[in-house]
DOSE-244631 format. One record per residue (C-alpha): residue in one letter; chain; y, x, z. Coordinates in Angstrom, 3 decimals, always signed. Last residue first. Layout:
N
+----+----+----------+----------+----------+
| aa | ch |        v |        u |        w |
+----+----+----------+----------+----------+
|  a |  A |        Y |        X |        Z |
...
+----+----+----------+----------+----------+
! end
This chain:
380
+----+----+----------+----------+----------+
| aa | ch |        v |        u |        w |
+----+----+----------+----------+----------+
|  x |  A |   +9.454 |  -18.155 |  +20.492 |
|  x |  A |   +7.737 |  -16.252 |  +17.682 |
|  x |  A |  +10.851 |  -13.415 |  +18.217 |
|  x |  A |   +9.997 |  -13.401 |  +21.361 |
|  x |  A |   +7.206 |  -11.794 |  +21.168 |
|  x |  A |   +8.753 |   -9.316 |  +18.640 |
|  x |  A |  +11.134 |   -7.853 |  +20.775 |
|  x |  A |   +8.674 |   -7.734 |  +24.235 |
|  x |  A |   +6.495 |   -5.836 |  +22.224 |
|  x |  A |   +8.726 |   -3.310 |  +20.778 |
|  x |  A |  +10.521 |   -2.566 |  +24.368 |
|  x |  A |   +6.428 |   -3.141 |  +25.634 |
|  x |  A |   +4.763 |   +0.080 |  +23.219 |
|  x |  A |   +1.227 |   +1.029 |  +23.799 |
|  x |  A |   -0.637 |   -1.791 |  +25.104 |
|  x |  A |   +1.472 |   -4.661 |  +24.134 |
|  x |  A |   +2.630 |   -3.018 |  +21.141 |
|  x |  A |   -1.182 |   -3.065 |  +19.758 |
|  x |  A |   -1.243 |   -7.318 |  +20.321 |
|  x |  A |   +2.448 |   -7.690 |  +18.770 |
|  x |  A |   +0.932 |   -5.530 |  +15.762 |
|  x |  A |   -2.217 |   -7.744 |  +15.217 |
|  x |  A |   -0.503 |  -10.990 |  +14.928 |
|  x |  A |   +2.436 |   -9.487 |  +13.222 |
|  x |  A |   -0.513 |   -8.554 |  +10.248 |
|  x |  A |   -2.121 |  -12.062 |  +10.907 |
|  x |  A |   +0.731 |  -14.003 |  +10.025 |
|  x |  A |   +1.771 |  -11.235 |   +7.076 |
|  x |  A |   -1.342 |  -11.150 |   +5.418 |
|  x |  A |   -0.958 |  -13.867 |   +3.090 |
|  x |  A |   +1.959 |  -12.139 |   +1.685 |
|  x |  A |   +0.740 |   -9.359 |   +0.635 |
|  x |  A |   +3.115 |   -6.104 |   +0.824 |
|  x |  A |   +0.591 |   -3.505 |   +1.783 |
|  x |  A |   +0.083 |   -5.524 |   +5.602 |
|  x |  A |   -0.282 |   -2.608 |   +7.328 |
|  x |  A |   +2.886 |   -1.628 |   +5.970 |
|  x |  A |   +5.146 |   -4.210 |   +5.701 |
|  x |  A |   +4.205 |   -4.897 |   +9.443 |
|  x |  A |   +4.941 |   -1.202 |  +10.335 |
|  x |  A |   +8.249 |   -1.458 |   +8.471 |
|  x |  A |   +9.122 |   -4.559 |  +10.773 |
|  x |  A |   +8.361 |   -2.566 |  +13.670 |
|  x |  A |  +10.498 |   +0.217 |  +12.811 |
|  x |  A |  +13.035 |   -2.036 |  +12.330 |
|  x |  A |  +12.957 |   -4.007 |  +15.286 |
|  x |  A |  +12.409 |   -0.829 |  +17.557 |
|  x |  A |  +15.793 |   +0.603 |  +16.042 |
|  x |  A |  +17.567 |   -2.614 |  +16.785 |
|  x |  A |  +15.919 |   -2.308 |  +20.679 |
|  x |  A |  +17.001 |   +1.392 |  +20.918 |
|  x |  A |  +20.776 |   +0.885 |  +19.401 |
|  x |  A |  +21.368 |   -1.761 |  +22.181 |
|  x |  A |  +20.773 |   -5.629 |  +20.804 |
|  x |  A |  +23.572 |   -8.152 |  +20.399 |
|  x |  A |  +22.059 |  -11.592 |  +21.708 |
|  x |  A |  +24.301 |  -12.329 |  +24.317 |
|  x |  A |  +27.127 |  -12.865 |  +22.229 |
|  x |  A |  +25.444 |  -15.464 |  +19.826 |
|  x |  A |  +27.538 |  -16.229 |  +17.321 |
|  x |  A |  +26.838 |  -19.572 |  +17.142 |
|  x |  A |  +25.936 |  -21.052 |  +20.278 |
|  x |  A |  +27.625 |  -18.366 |  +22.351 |
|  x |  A |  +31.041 |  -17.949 |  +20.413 |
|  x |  A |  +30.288 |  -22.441 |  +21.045 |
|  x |  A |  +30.605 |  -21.965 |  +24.804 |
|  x |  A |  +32.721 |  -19.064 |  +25.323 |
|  x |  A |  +34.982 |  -20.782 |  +23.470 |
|  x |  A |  +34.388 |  -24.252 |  +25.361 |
|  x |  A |  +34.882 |  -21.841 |  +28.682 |
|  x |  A |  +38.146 |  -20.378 |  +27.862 |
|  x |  A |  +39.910 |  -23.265 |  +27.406 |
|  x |  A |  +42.483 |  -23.115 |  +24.439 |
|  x |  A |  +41.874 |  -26.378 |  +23.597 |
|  x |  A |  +42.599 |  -25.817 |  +20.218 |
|  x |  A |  +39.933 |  -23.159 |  +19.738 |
|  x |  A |  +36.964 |  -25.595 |  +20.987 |
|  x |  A |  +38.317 |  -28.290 |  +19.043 |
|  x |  A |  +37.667 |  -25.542 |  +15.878 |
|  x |  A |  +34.255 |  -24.698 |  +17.145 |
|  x |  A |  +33.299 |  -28.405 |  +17.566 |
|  x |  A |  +34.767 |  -29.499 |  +13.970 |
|  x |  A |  +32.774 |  -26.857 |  +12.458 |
|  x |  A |  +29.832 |  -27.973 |  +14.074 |
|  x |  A |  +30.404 |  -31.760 |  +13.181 |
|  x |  A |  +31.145 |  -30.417 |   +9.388 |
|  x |  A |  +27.606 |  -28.905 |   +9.638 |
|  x |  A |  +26.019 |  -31.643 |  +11.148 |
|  x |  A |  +27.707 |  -33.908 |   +8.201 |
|  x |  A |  +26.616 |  -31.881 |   +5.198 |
|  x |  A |  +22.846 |  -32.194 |   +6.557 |
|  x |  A |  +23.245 |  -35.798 |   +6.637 |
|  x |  A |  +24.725 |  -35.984 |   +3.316 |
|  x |  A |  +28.347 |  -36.131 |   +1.494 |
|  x |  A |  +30.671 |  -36.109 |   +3.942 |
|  x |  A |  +33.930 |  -35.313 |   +2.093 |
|  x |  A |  +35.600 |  -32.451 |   +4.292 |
|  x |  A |  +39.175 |  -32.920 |   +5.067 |
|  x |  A |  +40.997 |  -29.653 |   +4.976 |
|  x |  A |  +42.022 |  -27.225 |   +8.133 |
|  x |  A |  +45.610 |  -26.991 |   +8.186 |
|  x |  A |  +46.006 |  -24.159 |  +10.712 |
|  x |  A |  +42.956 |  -23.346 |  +13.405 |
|  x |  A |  +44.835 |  -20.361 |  +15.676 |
|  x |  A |  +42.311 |  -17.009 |  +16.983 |
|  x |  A |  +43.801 |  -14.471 |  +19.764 |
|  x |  A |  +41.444 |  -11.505 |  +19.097 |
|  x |  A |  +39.098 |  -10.029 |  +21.750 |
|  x |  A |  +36.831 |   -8.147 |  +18.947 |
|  x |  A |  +34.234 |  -10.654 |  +19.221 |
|  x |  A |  +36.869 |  -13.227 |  +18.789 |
|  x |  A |  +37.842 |  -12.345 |  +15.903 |
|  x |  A |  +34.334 |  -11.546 |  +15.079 |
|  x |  A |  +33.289 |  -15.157 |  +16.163 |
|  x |  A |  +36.094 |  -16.677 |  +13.436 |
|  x |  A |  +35.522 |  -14.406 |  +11.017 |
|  x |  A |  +32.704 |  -16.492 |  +10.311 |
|  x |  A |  +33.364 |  -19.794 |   +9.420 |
|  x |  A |  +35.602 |  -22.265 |  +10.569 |
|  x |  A |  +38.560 |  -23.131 |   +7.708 |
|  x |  A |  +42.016 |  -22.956 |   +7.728 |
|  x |  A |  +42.039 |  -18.942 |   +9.343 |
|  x |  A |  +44.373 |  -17.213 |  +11.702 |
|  x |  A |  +43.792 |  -14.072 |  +13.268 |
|  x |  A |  +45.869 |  -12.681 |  +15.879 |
|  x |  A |  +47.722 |   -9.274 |  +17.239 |
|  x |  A |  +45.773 |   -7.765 |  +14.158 |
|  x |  A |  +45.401 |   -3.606 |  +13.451 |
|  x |  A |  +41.276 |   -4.454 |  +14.958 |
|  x |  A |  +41.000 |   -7.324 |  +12.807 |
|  x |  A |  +41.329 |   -4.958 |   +9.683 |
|  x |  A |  +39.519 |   -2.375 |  +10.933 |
|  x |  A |  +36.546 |   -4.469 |  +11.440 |
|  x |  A |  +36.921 |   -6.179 |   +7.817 |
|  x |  A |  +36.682 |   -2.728 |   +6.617 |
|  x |  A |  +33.480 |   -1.884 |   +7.729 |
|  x |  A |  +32.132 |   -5.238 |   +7.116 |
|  x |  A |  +32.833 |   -4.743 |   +3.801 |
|  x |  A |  +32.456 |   -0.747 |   +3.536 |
|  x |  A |  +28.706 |   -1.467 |   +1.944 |
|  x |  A |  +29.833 |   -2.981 |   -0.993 |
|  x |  A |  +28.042 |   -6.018 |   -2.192 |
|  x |  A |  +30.812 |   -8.317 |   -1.686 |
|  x |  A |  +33.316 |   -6.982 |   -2.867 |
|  x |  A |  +36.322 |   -5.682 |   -0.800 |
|  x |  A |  +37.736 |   -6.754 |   +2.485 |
|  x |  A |  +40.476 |   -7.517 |   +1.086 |
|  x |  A |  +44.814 |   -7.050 |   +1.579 |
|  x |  A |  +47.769 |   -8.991 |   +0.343 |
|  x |  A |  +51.335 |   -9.053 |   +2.451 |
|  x |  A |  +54.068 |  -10.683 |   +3.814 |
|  x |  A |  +57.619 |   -9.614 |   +5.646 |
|  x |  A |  +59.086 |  -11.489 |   +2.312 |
|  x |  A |  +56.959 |  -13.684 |   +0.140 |
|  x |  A |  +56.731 |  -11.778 |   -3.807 |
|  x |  A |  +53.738 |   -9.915 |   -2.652 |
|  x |  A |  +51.720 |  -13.256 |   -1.882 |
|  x |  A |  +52.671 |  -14.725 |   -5.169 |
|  x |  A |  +52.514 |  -12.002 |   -6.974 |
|  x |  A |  +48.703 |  -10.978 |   -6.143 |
|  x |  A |  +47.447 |  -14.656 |   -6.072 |
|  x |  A |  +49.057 |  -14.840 |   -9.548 |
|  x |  A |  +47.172 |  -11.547 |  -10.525 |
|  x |  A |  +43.483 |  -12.793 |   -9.413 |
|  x |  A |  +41.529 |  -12.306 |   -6.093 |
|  x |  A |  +39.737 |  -15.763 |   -5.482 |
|  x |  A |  +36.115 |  -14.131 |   -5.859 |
|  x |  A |  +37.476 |  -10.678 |   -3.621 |
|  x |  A |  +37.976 |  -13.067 |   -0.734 |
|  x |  A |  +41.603 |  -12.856 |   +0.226 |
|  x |  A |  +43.106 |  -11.481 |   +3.632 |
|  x |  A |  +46.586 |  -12.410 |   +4.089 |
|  x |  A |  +48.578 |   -9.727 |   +5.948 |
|  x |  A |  +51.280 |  -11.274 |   +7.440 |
|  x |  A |  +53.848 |   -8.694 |   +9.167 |
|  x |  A |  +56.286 |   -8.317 |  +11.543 |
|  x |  A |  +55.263 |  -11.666 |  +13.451 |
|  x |  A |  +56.832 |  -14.127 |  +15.961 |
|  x |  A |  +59.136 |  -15.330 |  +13.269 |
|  x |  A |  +57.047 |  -14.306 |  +10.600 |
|  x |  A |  +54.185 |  -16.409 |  +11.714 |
|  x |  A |  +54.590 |  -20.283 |  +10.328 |
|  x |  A |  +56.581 |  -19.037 |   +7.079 |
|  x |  A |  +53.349 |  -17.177 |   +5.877 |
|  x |  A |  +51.614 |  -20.165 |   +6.224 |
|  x |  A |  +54.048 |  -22.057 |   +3.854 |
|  x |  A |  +54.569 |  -19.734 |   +1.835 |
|  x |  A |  +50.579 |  -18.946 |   +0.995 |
|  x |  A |  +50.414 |  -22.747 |   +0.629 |
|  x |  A |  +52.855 |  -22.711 |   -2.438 |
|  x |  A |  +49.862 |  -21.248 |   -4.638 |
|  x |  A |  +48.144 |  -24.579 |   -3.963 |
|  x |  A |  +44.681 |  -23.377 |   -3.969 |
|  x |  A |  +41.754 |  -24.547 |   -5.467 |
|  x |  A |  +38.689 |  -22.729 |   -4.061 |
|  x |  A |  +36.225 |  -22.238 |   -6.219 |
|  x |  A |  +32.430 |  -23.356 |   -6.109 |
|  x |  A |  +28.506 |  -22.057 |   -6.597 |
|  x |  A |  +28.994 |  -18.566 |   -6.471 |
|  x |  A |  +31.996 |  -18.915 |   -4.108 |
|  x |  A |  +35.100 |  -19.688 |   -3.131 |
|  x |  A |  +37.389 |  -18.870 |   +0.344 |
|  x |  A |  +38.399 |  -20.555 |   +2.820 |
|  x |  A |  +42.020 |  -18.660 |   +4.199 |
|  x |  A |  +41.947 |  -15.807 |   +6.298 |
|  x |  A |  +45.501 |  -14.200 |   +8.091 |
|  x |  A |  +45.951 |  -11.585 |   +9.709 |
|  x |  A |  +49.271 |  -12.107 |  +12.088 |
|  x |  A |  +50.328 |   -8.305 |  +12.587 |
|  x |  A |  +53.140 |   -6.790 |  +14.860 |
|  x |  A |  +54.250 |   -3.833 |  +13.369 |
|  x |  A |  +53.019 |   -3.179 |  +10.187 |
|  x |  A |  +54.275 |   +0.520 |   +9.267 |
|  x |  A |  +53.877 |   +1.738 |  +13.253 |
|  x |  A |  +50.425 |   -0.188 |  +12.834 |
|  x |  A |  +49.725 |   +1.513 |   +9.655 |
|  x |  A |  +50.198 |   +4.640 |  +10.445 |
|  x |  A |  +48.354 |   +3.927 |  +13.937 |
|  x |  A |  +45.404 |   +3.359 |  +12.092 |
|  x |  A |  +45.616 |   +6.112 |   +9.527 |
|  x |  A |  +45.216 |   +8.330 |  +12.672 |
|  x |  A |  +42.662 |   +6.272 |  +14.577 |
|  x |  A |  +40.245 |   +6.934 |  +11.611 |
|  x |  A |  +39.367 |   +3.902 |   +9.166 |
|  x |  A |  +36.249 |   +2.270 |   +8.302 |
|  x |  A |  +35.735 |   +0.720 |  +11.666 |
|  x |  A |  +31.864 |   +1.405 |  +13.190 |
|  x |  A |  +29.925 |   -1.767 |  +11.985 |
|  x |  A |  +26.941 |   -3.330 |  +14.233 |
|  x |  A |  +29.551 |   -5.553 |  +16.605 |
|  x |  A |  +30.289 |   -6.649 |  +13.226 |
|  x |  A |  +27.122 |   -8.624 |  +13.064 |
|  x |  A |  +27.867 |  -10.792 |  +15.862 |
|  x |  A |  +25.196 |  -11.268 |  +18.103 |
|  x |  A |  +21.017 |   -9.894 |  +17.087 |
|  x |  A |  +19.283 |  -12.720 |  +16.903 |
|  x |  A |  +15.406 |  -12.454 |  +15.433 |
|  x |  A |  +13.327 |  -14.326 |  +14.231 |
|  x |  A |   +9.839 |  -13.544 |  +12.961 |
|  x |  A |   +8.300 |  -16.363 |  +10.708 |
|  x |  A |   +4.376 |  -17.970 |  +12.476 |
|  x |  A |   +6.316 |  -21.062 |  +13.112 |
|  x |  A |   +7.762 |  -21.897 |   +9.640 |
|  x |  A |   +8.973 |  -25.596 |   +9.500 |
|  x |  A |   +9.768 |  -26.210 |  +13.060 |
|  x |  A |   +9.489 |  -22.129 |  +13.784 |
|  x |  A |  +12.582 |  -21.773 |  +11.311 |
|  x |  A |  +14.897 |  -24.915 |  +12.477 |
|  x |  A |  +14.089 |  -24.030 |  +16.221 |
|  x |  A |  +15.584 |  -20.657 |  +15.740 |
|  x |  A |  +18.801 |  -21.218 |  +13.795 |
|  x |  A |  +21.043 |  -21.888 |  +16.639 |
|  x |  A |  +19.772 |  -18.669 |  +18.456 |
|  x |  A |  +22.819 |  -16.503 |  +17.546 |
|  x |  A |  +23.471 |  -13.539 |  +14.803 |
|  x |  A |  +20.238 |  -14.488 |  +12.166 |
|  x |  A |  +17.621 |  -12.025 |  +10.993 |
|  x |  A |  +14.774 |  -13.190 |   +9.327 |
|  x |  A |  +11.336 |  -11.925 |   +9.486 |
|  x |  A |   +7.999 |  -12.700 |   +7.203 |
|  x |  A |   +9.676 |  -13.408 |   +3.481 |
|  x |  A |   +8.433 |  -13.886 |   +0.199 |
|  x |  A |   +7.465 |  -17.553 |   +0.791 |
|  x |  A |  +10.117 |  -18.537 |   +2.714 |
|  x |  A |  +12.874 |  -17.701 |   -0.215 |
|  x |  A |  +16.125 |  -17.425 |   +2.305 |
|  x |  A |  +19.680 |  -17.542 |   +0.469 |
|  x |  A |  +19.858 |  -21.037 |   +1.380 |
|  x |  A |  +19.395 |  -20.461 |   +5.080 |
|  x |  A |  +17.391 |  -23.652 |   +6.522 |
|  x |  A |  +19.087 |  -26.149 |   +7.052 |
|  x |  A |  +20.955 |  -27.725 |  +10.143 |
|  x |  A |  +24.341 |  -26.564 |   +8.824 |
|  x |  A |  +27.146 |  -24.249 |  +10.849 |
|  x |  A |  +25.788 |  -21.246 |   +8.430 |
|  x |  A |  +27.560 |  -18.461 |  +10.249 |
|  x |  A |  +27.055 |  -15.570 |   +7.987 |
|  x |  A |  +24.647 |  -13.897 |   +5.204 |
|  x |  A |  +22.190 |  -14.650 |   +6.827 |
|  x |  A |  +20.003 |  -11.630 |   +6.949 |
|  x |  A |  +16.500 |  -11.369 |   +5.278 |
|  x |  A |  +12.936 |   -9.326 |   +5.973 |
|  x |  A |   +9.972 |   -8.999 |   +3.540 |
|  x |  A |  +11.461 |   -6.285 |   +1.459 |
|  x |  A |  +14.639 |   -4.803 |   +3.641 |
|  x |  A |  +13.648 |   -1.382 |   +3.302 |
|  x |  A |  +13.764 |   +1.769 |   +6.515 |
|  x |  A |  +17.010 |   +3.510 |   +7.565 |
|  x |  A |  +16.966 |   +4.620 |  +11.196 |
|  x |  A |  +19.732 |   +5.502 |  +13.221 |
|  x |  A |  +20.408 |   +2.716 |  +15.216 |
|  x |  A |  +24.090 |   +1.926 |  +13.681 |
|  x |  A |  +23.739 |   +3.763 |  +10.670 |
|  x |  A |  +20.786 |   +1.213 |   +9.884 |
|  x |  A |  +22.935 |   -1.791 |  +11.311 |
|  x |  A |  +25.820 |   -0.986 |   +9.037 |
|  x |  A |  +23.575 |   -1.116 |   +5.873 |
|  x |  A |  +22.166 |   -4.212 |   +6.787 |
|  x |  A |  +25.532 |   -5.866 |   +6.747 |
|  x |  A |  +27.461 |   -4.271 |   +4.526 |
|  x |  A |  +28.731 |   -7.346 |   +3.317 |
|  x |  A |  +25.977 |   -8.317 |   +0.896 |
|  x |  A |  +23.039 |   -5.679 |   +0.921 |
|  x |  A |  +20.437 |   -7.934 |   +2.581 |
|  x |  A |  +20.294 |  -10.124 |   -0.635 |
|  x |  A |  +18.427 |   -7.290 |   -2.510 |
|  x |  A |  +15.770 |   -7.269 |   -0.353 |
|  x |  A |  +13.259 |   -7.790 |   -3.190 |
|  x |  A |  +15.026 |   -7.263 |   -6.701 |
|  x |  A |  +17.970 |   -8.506 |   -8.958 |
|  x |  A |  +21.437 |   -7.708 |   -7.953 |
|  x |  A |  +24.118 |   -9.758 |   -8.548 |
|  x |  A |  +27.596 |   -9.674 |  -10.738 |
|  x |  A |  +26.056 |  -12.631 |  -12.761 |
|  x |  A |  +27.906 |  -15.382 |  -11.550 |
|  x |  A |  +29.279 |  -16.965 |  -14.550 |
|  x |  A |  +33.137 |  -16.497 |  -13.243 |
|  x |  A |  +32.338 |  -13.177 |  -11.883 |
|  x |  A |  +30.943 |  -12.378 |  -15.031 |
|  x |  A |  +33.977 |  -13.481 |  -17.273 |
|  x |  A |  +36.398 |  -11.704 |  -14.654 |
|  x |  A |  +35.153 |   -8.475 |  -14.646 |
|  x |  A |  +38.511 |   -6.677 |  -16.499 |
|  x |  A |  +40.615 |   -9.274 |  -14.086 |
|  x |  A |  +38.112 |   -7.706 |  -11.089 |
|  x |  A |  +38.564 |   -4.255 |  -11.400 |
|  x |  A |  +42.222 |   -4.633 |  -12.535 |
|  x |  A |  +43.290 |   -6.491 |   -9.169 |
|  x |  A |  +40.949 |   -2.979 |   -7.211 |
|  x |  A |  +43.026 |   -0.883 |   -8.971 |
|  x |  A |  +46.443 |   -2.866 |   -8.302 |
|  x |  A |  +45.074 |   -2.943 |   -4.327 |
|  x |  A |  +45.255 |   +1.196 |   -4.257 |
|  x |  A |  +44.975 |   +1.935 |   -0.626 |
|  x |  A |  +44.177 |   -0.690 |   +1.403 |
|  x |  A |  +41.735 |   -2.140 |   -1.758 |
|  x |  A |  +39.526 |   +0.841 |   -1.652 |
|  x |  A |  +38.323 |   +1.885 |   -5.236 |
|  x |  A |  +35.405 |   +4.453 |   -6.138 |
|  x |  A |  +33.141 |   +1.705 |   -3.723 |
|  x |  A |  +34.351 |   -0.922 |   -6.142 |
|  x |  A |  +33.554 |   +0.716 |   -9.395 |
|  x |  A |  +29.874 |   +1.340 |   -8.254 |
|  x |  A |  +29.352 |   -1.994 |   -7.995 |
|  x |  A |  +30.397 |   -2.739 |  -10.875 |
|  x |  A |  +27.745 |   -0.169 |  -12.750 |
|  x |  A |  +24.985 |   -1.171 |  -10.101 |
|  x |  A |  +25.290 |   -4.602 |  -11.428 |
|  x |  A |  +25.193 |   -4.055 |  -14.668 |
|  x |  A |  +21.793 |   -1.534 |  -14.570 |
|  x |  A |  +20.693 |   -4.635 |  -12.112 |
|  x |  A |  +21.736 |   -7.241 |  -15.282 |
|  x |  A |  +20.017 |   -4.667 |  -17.953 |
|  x |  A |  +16.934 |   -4.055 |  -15.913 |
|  x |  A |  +16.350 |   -8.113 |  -15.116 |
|  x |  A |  +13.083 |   -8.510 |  -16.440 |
|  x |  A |  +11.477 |   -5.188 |  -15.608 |
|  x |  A |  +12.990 |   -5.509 |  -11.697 |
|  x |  A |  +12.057 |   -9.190 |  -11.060 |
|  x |  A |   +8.540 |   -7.658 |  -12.034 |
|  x |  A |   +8.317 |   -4.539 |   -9.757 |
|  x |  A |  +10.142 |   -6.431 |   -6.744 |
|  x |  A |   +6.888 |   -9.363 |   -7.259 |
|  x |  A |   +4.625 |   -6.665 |   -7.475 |
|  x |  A |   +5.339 |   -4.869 |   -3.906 |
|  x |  A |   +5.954 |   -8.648 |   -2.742 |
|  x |  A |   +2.328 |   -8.927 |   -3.039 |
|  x |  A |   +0.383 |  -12.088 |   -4.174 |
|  x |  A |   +0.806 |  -12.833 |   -7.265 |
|  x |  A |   -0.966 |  -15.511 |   -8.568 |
|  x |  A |   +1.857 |  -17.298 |  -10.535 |
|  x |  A |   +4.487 |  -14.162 |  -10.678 |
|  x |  A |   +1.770 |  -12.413 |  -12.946 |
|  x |  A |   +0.812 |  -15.820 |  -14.929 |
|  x |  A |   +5.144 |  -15.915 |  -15.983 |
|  x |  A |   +4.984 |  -12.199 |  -17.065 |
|  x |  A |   +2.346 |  -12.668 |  -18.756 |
|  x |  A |   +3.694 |  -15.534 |  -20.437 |
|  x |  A |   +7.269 |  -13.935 |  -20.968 |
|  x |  A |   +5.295 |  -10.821 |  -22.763 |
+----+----+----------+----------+----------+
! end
């Protein structure tokens, strides 16, 4: 079975039976998957944070071995609630197979490393800084940048639980510290969470710190709820849809954000007009030369911020974020449809997909310029 299985995804050709493969082999891990996942959307953090603390110390050995994933085409496109929010956003709902979303703000000169090329004909980034490093290598790939990705996300939360928390909250430093992931975890002096909490609740009614769901575990929890005037809050895991959702209404309650890394809640903090302080950011070790560009980057943004000038963080919100790229609900729908009419005519092969775009840019031009004009540029 494993050696047909292995001469299949050898001459394969179509991402139609690529998905149907990586979906026999890995039925118990997606059936997994789905299970946990499902978990998490019956819990919201706000509300019942001890649920959500038990969720993950009874998942703990996965999370730990990284197996809380999904396994099939377009799966990557559900982290965050990204893709999800832009389909409610323009209205149409259509499949991610072919197409991929950064994740985030990836401040490095490589290609995205949840990207595989050969399976894919459009990525979606939030600011042009990526562009140039896709055509180099991959000229013929659709790109598209669409601004900051929570622009996309209506908040989770109606105005009336809003202001209940606000008149509960008061005046709100929000807090983000780096956070760990598949690959690494962050080690944290527990005493840290003190210390920055000490730094805002003079000025400050509350400190919410927000903690990424991999670094949630009980002594986080008691150390944080133990600090006076302070407390713990998430944006949830990160396959559920509400992320981005939630992280919205979370920077909308702030008066400022504060993080001790760049990355990027930065832009959305500033997307959503939020006062944004650099505290304690660590010293990276410099490892390689694409390790270095992105620490440069980082270090840019984060000079930028300390400066306080408003131009230098208009400057690199532009560069990176991209804040004149966010698209009106008409041109996002356009871009999906369009992409589904690739996928389409193409039936899934991938060495159609050059001349499949080819084709549809040249129809568009006659028949349809918003879509036209969209994808042309998207070659550029």
């Amino acid at each position: 079975m494993n050696n047909l299985i292995n001469k299949i995804r050898e001459h394969n050709n179509s991402l139609y039976v690529s998905n149907a493969v990586t979906r026999l082999t890995h039925i118990a891990k997606n059936k997994r998957y789905h299970q946990i996942r499902t978990l998490f959307e019956q819990n919201d953090p706000m509300f019942d944070f001890e649920g959500y603390l038990r969720i993950l110390e009874s998942i703990r050995p996965e999370l730990d071995a990284g197996e809380i994933r999904p396994h099939y085409a377009g799966c990557e496109n559900e982290a965050y609630g990204h893709y999800s929010a832009i389909q409610d956003y323009c209205g149409y709902k259509s499949s991610p197979i072919g197409m991929i979303m950064e994740h985030g703000v990836n401040f490095s000169v490589s290609l995205p490393s949840n990207v595989n090329m050969n399976e894919t004909f459009a990525l979606l980034f939030q600011s042009k800084y990526k562009n140039a490093i896709v055509h180099e290598k991959c000229p013929h790939k659709l790109t598209f940048c669409i601004g900051p990705y929570i622009h996309y996300a209506s908040p989770l939360y109606d105005a009336e639980q809003m202001n209940k928390w606000k008149k509960k909250y008061g005046k709100i430093a929000l807090i983000y510290l780096s956070h760990g992931t598949y690959q690494n975890n962050v080690l944290r002096n527990y005493d840290a969470y003190q210390e920055y909490a000490e730094m805002y609740t003079e000025k400050y009614d509350t400190v919410l710190f927000c903690v990424y769901w991999r670094d949630v575990n009980r002594k986080v929890y008691d150390t944080i709820q133990k600090i006076p005037k302070a407390k713990i809050v998430s944006a949830g895991f990160l396959y559920d849809p509400s992320f981005i959702r939630r992280t919205k209404s979370l920077m909308q309650m702030a008066d400022i954000v504060v993080v001790d890394e760049i990355g990027t809640s930065v832009g959305y903090a500033l997307y959503m007009n939020k006062k944004v302080e650099v505290v304690n950011t660590r010293d990276v070790r410099v490892m390689d030369s694409l390790t270095l560009a992105c620490v440069d980057n980082q270090k840019r943004v984060e000079n930028a911020l300390n400066s306080g000038e408003i131009e230098k963080i208009k400057a690199v919100y532009e560069e990176f974020w991209g804040a004149s790229c966010i698209k009106t609900r008409d041109e996002m729908r356009e871009i999906l449809e369009g992409l589904e009419e690739i996928r389409v005519r193409s039936k899934g092969k991938k060495d159609r997909f050059q001349e499949t775009v080819e084709e549809k840019i040249n129809e568009w031009q006659k028949k349809d310029q918003l879509k036209y004009q969209l994808f042309k540029s998207a070659l550029e």
